[in-house]
N, C-alpha and C positions, 0 to 999 in steps of 0.2 A: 390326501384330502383332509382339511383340517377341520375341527369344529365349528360351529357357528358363534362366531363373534359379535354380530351384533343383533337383538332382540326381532325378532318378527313377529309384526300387529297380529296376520291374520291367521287363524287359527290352520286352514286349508295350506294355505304357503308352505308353514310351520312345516307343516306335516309332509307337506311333498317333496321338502326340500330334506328336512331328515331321512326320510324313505330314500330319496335317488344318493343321499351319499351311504347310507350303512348299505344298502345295495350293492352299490358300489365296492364299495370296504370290503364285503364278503363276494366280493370275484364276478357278479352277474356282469354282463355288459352293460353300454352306454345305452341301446336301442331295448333290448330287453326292461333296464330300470327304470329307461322315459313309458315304455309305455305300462307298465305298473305303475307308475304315478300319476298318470294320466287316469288310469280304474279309479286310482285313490283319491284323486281329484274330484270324479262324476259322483263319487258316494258321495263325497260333501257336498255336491251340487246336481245332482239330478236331473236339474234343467237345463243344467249347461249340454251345448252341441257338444261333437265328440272334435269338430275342429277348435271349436272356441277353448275346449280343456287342455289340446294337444297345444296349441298358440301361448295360452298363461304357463302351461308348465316348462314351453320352451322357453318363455324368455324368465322366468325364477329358474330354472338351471341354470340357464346364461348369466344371470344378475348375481347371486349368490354364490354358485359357484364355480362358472368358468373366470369370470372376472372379481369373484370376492366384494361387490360393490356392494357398500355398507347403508346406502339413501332408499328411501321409496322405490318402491316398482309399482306400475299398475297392475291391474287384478280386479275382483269382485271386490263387493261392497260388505260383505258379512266381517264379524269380527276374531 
């Protein structure tokens, strides 16, 4: 799994998407890391549902790093 190559706006993405690859890196599982980032996710967002957290951080796993896609993803509105 390689670094992130291209800049990510929000500061939550950022973070979720770091966390599930050094996760990663250091040996956890895929279902274990998603749902650690998914914690990681609610602290930045509080009011987010616990599916609406699990839905964003599947598809920024999928965007960044199953398929490396380098455009926009949707997400929250925070910076």
């Amino acid at each position: 799994m390689g670094r992130e190559s291209s800049t990510i706006a929000r500061r939550c993405e950022r973070a979720v998407v770091t966390a599930y690859r050094e996760l990663r890196v250091h040996g956890n599982g895929d279902l274990e890391s998603f749902r650690a980032c998914t914690t990681l996710y609610r602290i930045h967002h509080p009011e987010s549902s616990i599916d609406e957290a699990r839905r964003l951080v599947a598809e920024w796993i999928d965007h960044h790093v199953v398929r490396a896609d380098k455009g926009p993803t949707p997400g929250c509105d925070c910076d």
